[in-house]
N, C-alpha and C positions, 0 to 999 in steps of 0.2 A: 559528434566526433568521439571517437573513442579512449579511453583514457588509459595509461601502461598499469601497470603494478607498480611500479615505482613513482607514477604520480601521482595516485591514490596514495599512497605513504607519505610523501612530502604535503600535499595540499589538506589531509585531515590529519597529523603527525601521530601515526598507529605503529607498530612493529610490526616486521615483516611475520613472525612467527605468530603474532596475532589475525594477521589476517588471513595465513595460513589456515590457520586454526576454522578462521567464520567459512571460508570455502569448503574446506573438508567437511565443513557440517551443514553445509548446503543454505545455511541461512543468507548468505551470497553467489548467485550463479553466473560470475561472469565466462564470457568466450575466452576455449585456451583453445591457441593455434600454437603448433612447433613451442609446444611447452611456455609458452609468456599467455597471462592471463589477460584479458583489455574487457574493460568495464565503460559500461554506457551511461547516461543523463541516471536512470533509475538507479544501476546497481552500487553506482557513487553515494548516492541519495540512502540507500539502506545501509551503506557502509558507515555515512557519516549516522547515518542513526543507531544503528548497533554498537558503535563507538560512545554517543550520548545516553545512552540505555546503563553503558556498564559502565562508564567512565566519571557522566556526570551524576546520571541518577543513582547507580551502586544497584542497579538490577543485576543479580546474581545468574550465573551461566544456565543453571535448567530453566531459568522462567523468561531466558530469550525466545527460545521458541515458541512459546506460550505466545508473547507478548506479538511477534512476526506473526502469527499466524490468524490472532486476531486484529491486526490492523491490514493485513491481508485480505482479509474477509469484511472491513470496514470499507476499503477501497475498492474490492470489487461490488461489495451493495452500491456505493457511490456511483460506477460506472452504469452498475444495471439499471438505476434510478437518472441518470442525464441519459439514458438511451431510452427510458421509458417516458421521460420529459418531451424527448424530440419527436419523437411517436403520438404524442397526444397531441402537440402544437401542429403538427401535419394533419388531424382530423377534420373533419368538416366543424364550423361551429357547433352546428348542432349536437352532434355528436360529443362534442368538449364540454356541454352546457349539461348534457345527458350526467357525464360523467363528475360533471360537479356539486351538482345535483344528489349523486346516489350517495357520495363522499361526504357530501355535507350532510344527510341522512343515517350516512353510519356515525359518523360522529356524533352526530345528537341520540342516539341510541346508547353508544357507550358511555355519554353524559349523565342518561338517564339512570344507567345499570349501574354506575357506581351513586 
């Protein structure tokens, strides 16, 4: 369910001109219909962390995006990696045995090299 502008305000206590601010700069995209903004499960989730970023931590306004874009990039590796998980546990045994096999070869290789 989708959440207003004004309950993202009340439920994380931010200022309207604040969160103003995180949309015009894209570091939050929620859905605007007939001008009201409604934020989903995620873009709450990044609201309340953009709020803990600069509120609690004292991360300064240029190295949000820094910070978004690499935890962006931390979550989408995560996803690629359970989507690469689900794919391997679908192989034939043998096939999984193959690949554990070569893994556990490269690793004793970069064992070696350092």
């Amino acid at each position: 369910m989708a959440a207003s502008f004004e309950d993202v305000l009340v439920s994380l206590d931010i200022g309207a001109s604040e969160l103003h601010a995180w949309i015009e700069q894209h570091w939050v995209l929620p859905v605007e219909e007939s001008g009201d903004f409604y934020f989903d499960e995620a873009d709450v989730a990044r609201v309340k962390l953009i709020a803990e970023l600069r509120n609690d931590l004292g991360v300064n306004e240029d190295a949000i995006p820094v910070v978004l874009r690499l935890l962006d990039q931390v979550y989408s590796l995560r996803r690629a990696l359970s989507e690469l998980n689900e794919a391997i546990r679908e192989l034939p045994e043998s096939a999984q045995e193959q690949l554990r096999a070569h893994l556990s070869d490269d690793d004793e290789d970069q064992t070696a090299s350092t």
